[in-house]
C-alpha positions in Angstrom: 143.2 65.5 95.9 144.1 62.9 98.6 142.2 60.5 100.7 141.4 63.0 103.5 140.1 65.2 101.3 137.7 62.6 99.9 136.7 62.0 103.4 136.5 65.2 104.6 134.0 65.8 101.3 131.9 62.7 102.3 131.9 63.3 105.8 131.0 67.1 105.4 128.0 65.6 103.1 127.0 62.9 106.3 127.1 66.4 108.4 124.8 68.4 105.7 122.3 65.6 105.0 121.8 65.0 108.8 121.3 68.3 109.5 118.8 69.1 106.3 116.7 66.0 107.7 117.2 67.6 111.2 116.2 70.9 110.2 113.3 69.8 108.4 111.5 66.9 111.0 112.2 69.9 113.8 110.4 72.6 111.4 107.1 69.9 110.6 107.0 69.2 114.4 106.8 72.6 115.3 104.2 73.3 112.4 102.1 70.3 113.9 98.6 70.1 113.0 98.6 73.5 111.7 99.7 72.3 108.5 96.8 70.1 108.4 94.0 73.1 109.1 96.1 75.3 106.0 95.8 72.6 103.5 92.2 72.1 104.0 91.6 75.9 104.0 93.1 76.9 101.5 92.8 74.8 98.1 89.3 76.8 96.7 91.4 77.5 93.9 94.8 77.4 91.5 96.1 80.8 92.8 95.7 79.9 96.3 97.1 76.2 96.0 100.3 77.9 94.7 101.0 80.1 97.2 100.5 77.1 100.0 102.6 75.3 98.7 105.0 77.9 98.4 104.4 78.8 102.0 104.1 75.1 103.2 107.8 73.9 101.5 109.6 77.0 102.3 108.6 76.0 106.2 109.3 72.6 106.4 112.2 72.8 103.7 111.3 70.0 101.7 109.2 69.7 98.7 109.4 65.9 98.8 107.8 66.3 102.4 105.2 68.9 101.3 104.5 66.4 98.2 104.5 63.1 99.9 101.8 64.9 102.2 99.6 65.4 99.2 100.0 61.9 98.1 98.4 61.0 101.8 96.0 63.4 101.4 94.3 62.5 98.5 95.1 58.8 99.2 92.5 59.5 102.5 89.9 61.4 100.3 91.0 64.7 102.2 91.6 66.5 98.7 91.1 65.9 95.1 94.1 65.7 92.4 93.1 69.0 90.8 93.3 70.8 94.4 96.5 69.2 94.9 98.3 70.1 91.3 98.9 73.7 91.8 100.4 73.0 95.0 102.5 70.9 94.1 103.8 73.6 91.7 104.5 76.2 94.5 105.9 73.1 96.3 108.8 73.7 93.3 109.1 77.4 94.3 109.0 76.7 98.0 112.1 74.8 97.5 114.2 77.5 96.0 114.5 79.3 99.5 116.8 76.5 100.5 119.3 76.8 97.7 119.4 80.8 97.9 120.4 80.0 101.9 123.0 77.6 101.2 124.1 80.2 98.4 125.3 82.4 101.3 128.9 80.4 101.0 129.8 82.3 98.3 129.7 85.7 99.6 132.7 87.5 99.3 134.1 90.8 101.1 135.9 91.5 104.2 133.1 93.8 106.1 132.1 92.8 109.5 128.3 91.9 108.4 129.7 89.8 105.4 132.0 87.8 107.5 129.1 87.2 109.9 127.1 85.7 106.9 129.4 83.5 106.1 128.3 79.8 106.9 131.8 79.0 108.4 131.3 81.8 111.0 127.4 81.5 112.1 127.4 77.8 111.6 128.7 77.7 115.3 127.2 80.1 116.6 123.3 78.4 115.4 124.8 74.9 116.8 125.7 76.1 119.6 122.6 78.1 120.6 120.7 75.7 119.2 122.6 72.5 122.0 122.3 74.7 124.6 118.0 75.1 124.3 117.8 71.7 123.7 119.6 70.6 127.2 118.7 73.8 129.3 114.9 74.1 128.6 112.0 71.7 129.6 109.4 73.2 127.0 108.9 70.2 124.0 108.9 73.8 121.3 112.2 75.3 122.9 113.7 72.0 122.1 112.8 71.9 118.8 113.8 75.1 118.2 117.0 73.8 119.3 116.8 71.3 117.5 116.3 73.5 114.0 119.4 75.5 114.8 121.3 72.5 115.3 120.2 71.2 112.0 120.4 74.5 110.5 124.2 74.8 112.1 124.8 71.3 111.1 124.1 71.9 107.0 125.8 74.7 106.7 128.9 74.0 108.8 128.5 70.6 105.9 128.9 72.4 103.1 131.8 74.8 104.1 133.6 70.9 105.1 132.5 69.9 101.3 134.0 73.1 100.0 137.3 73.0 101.6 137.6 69.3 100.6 137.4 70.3 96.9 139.1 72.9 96.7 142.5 70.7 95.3 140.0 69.8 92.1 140.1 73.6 90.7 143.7 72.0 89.9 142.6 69.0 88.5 142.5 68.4 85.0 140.7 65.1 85.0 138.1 66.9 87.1 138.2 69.8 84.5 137.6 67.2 81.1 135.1 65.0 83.8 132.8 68.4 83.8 133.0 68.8 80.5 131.1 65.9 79.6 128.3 67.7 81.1 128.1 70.0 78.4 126.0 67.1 76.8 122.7 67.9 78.1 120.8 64.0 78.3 124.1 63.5 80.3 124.0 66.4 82.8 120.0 65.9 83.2 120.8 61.8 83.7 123.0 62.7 86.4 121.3 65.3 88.0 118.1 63.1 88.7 120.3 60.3 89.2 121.7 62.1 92.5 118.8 63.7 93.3 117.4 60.0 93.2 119.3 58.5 95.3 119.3 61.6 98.0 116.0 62.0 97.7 116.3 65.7 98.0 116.4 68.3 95.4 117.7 71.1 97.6 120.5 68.9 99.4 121.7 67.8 95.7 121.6 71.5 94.4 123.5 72.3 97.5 126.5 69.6 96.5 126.6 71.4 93.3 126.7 74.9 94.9 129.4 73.2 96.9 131.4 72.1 93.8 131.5 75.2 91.5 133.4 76.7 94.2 136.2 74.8 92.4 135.8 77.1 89.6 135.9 74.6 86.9 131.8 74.0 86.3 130.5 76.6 84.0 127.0 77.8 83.0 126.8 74.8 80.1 127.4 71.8 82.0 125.5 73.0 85.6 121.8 73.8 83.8 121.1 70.2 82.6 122.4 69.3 85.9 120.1 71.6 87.6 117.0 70.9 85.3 117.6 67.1 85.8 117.9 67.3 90.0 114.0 68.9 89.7 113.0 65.5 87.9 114.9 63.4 90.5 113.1 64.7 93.3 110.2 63.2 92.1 111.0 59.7 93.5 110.2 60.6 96.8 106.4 60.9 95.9 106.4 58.0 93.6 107.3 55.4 96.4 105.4 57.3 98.7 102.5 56.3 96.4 103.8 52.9 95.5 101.1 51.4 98.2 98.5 54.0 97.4 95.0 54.1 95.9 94.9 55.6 92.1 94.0 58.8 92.8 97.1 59.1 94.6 99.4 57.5 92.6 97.6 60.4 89.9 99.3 63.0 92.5 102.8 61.4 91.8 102.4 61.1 88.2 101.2 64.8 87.9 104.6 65.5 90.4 106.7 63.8 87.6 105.2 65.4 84.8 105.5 69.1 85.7 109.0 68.1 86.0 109.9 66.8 82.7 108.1 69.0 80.3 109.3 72.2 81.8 112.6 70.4 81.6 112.1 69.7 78.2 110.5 73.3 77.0 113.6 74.9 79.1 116.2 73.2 76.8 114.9 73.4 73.8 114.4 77.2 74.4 117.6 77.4 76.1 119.5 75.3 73.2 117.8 76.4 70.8 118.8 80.2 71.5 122.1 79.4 72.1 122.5 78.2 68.4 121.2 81.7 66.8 122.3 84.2 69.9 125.8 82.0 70.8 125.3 82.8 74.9 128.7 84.1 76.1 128.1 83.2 79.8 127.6 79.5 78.7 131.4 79.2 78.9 131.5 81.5 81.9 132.3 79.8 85.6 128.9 79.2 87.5 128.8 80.6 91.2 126.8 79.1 94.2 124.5 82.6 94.0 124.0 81.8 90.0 123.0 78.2 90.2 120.3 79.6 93.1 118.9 81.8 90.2 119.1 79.3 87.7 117.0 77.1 89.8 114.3 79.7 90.8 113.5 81.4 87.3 113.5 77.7 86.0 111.0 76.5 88.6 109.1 80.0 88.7 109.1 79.9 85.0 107.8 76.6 84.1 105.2 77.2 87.3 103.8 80.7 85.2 103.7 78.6 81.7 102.0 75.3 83.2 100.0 76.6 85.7 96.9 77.8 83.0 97.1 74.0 82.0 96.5 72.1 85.4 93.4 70.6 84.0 95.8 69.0 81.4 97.9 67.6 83.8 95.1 66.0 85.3 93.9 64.5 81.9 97.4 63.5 81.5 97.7 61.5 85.0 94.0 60.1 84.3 95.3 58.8 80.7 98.7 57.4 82.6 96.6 55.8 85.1 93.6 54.6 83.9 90.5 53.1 85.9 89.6 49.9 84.9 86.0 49.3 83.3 83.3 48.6 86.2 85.9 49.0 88.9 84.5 49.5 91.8 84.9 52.6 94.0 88.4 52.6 95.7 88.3 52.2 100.0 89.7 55.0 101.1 92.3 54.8 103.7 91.5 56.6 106.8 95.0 57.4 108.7 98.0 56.6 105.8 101.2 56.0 107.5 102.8 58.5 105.2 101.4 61.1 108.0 103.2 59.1 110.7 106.4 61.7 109.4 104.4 64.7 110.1 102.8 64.2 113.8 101.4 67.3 114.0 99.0 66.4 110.5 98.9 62.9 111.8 96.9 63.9 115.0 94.3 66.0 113.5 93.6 63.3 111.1 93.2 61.2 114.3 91.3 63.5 115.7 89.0 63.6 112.6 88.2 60.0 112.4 87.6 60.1 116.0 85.2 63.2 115.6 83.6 60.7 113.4 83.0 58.4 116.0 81.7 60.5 118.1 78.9 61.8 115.6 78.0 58.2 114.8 77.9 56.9 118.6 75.8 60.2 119.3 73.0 58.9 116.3 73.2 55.3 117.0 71.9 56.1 121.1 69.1 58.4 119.4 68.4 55.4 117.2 68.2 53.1 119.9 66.4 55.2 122.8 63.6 55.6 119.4 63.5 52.0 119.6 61.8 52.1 122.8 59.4 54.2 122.0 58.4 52.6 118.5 60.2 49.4 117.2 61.8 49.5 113.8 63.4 46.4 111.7 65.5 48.4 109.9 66.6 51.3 112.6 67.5 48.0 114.3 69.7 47.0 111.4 71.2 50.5 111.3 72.1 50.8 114.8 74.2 47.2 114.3 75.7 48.7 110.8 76.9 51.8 113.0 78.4 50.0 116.0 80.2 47.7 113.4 81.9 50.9 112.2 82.7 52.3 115.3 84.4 49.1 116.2 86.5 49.3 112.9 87.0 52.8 113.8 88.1 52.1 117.2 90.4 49.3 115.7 92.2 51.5 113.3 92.4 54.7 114.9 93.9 53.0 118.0 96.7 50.8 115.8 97.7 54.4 114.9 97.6 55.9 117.8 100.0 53.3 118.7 102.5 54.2 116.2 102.1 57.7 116.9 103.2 57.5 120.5 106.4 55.8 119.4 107.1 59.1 117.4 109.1 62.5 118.3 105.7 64.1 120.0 105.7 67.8 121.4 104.4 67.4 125.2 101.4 69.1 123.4 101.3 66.5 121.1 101.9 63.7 123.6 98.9 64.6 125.7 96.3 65.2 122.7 97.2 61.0 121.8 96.3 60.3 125.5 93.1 61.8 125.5 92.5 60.6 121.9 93.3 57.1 122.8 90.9 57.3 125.8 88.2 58.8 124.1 88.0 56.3 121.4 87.6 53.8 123.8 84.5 55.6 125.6 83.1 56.3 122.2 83.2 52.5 121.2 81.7 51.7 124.6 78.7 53.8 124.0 77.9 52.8 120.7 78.1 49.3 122.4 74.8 50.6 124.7 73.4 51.1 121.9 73.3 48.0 121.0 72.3 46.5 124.6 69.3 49.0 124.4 68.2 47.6 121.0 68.8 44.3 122.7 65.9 45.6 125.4 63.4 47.3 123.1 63.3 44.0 121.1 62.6 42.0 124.3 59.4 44.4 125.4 58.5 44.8 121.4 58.5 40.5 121.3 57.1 40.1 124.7 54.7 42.8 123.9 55.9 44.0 127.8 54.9 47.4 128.4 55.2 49.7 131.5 53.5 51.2 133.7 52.4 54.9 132.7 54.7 56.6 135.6 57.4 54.2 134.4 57.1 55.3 131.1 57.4 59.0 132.1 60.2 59.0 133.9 62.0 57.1 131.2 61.4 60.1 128.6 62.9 62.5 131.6 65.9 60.1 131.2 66.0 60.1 127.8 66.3 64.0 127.3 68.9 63.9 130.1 70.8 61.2 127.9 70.8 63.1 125.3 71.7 66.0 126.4 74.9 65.2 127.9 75.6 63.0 124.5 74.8 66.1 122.3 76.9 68.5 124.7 80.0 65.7 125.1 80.2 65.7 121.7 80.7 69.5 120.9 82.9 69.9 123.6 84.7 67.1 121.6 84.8 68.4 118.9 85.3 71.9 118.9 87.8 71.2 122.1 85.2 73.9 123.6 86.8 73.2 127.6 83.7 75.7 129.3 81.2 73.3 127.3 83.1 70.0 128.8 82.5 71.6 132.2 79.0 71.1 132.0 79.1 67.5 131.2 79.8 66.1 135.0 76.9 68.1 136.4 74.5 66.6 134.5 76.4 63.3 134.9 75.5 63.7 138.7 71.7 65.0 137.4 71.3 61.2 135.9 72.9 59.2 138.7 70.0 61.3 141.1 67.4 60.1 138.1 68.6 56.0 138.1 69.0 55.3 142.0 65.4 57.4 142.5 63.8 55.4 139.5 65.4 52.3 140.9 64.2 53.0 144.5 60.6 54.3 143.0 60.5 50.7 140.4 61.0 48.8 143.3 58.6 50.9 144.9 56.0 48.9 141.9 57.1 45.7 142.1 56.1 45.6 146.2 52.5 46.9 145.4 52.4 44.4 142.0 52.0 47.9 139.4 54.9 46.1 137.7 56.0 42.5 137.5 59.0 40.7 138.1 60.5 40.8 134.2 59.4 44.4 134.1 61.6 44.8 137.0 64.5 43.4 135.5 64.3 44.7 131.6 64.0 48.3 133.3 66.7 48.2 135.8 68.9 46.9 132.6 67.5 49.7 130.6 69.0 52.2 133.5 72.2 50.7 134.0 73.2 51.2 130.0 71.7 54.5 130.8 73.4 55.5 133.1 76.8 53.7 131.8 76.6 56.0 128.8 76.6 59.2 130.8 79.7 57.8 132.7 81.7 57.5 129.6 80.5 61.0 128.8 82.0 62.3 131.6 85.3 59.9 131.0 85.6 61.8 127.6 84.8 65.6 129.2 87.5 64.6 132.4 90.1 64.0 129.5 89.5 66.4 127.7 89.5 69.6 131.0 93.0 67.4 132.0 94.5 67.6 129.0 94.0 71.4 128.9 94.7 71.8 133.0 97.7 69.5 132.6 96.3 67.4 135.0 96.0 63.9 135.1 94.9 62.6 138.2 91.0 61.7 138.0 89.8 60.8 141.3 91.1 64.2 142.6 89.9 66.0 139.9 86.7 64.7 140.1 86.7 65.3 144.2 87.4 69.0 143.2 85.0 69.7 140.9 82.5 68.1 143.5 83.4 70.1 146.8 81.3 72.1 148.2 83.2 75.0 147.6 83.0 74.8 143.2 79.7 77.1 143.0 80.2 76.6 139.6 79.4 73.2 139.9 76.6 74.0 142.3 74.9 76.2 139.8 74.7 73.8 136.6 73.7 71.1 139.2 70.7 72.5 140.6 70.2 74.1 136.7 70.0 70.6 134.9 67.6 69.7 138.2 65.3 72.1 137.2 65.5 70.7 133.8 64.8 67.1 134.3 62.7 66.4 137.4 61.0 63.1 137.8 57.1 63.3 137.8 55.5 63.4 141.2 53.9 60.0 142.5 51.9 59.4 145.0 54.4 55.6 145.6 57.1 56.4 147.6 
């Protein structure tokens, strides 16, 4: 074997680990936040958690990245350990596809369709289709479809470079006593994990070994312990994914690592001690890419069908490992881990989670304060200044990751849902700061013992229900992304702008004929103007939301649109939320 060889070999494994990562960051971005909504749904039990994360690995093509998700999940109090254990076992399973693809380079046969499924002939082919969507199309998913057959292209076109470059070894004899050594199973397992390790992924190292059997001098003996020892290496991933994390998911590591071993261990000992009473012929036989894919699937189905009854023991076991300390107190859960940064798509919708939060809270902190008007309350008071401290932290932390986010790989998809995130956080914080000016007022007329005027009081309660309407129907629109509800919003925006300039014009109506005095005057007009602020930032968060959908992003002429004379639409709802909230008649004009 001579130097080019050995840097053909590394090179070819530069080519295959790029193109596994490729592959596999192309495949989660196209998932996006569809991964997020499946976890969530289903985890009601064992049964299903297995089969997620069998689904979930065998699309994304990594059970690191399926397992260093769980870690963030349970780290943010989206999903307890015991929800997260059987999916970590399918995760195992999931994996397997990966090895029986890379398997395909030791088909054999001179047939048209078998020389077509030969890497070294549709390994072009993918890269090629795959460079010429990327350049040629302008839609974010066509790229990254391009950019999975280029990965895909990549990793296979990798291993045929690794196989040609050791081909000269099936006439070594060093290499041939080297892989003997292997025979020694704590050896071959050391190894395996060893590689794994350092790779950090199972399937790539399986796929070195598929890679070097083609030499024909590994056999059966010295390739299990290998394989049995990769599954434990893989397991490093998760635990320096959780090296910064809370205990529960640190638990979620440790469980990772422990599925590993023991069905290691139990698939020796049966394995060995078979061999000693049955003497297993094949042990001495030559192992093949194909039989090294089966190896690794019945040992990770296998160990999946005798564990999985015992999940609850895992758990005890994790617990035990990692204790909780006597009268600790309750963990802070971390609201966006930067272990999501990896998967946008999950990242998002656990943006758009915390910021759903927000919105709740800002909604009940104005129906706090606008209560406060009508009846003064020390501790709704001290609620409404709790919340608004919240939302700020909210805003704070949500918008830091946000940040990050954006400096991501984002479909154009994604790209526009972190806009309108990052603007809607902003109005949500802003509101929840009206709040707090309204508290400011109803503890001024509650001190000063101020009261108004009975017509002033009335058409206060018409702007109240007005208020709250557009906060109640912002916020479901928000929420459920419901575009026909956000349409609603700027009508009745334009309802309360009527409602402050006539109760402005009508208050200073009152203060000419001395119904209402000077300080009146001012405490009300303050009142209105946080009013009617909060209904502008209402429709802020509805405009984002009908542009992000319309791929528009030009406000002022959306806005001029939706007004024109010719939107009947607009017309309708209009004259519809008029009806709703007239102003009492007066006599003062």
């Amino acid at each position: 074997m001579t130097i080019f060889n050995v840097i053909h070999l590394f090179g070819g494994l530069a080519m295959f680990l790029y193109g596994m990562n490729l592959m596999s960051d192309k495949l989660e971005k196209l998932a996006g936040g569809k991964l997020e909504q499946i976890f969530e749904k289903l985890t009601s039990n064992r049964f299903k958690g297995l089969l997620l994360g069998i689904l979930v690995t065998a699309v994304v093509q990594s059970s690191s990245a399926t397992t260093v998700m769980l870690v963030g999940f349970v780290n943010s109090g989206l999903m307890r350990l015991s929800q997260a254990i059987s999916i970590i076992m399918g995760a195992n399973i999931g994996t397997t596809v990966t090895t029986w693809i890379l398997s395909l380079t030791g088909l054999e046969g001179e047939s048209l369709f078998i020389q077509f499924c030969k890497p070294k002939n549709f390994a072009p082919l993918f890269a090629l289709v795959g460079v010429v969507m990327r350049m040629a199309s302008k839609d974010g998913k066509k790229k990254d479809i391009g950019g999975i057959l280029i990965g895909f292209g990549l990793l296979m076109w990798g291993m045929v470079t690794m196989g040609e470059s050791v081909e000269p070894l099936s006439e070594s004899e060093k290499f041939a006593s080297l892989m003997t050594l292997f025979k020694n199973p704590v050896l071959g397992v050391l190894v395996g994990a060893v590689v794994t390790a350092v790779i950090q992924s199972s399937a790539a190292s399986v796929g070195m070994l598929q890679t070097l059997s083609n030499s024909g001098l590994i056999t059966f003996g010295a390739a299990l312990p290998i394989i049995l020892g990769q599954n434990i290496g893989t397991c490093v991933t998760a635990i320096i994914s959780a090296a910064g994390a809370n205990k529960s998911a640190k638990r979620v590591a440790a469980v990772h690592l422990y599925f590993n071993v023991i069905g290691t261990v139990l698939a020796l000992v049966c394995y060995y001690t078979l061999d000693s009473f049955i003497h297993f012929a094949f042990a001495d036989m030559e192992v093949t890419s194909v039989s090294i894919a089966i190896v690794h699937t019945v040992f990770n189905i296998g160990t999946t069908i005798v564990l999985l009854p015992f999940t609850h023991v895992l758990e005890k076991l994790a617990y035990l490992t990692i204790r909780d300390e006597k009268k600790e107190p309750a963990e802070n859960l971390v609201l966006l881990d930067d272990r999501f940064l990896n998967t946008p798509g999950v990242a998002i919708e656990q943006c758009r989670n915390v910021t759903n939060r927000m919105a709740s809270l800002a909604k009940t902190t104005i129906s706090l304060a606008l209560d406060l008007y009508k009846n003064f309350d020390e501790d709704k008071a001290q609620m409404i200044l709790e919340n608004e401290d919240m939302i700020d932290k909210y805003e704070d932390i949500t918008g830091t990751y946000l940040v990050k986010l954006s400096g991501r790989s984002l479909t154009m998809d994604d790209s526009r849902t972190v806009s309108c995130l990052l603007h809607s956080i902003g109005d949500f914080e802003r509101i929840s700061d009206h709040a707090v000016n309204i508290l400011d007022t109803a503890k001024e007329i509650h001190t000063k013992e101020i009261s108004f005027s009975d017509m002033a009081k009335r058409e206060l309660n018409v702007m109240f229900g007005a208020i709250e309407e557009i906060l109640d129907i912002t916020v479901q629109a928000f929420e459920a992304k419901d575009i026909d509800l956000a349409h609603k919003v700027e009508p009745l925006e334009e309802v309360v702008d009527y409602l402050r300039t006539e109760m402005k014009s009508r208050h200073v109506e009152r203060l000419r004929t001395k119904t209402c005095t000077i300080e009146q005057g001012f405490i009300f007009t303050d009142l209105l103007t946080d009013l009617e602020r909060i209904s502008d930032h209402c429709s802020n968060i509805a405009v984002n939301l009908i542009q992000i959908n319309d791929d528009n992003f030009e406000n002022h002429r959306y806005l001029n649109a939706v007004k024109s004379e010719d939107n009947e639409q607009f017309a309708e709802l209009f004259k519809e939320f008029s009806y709703k909230y007239p102003l009492p008649k007066t006599s003062v004009k």
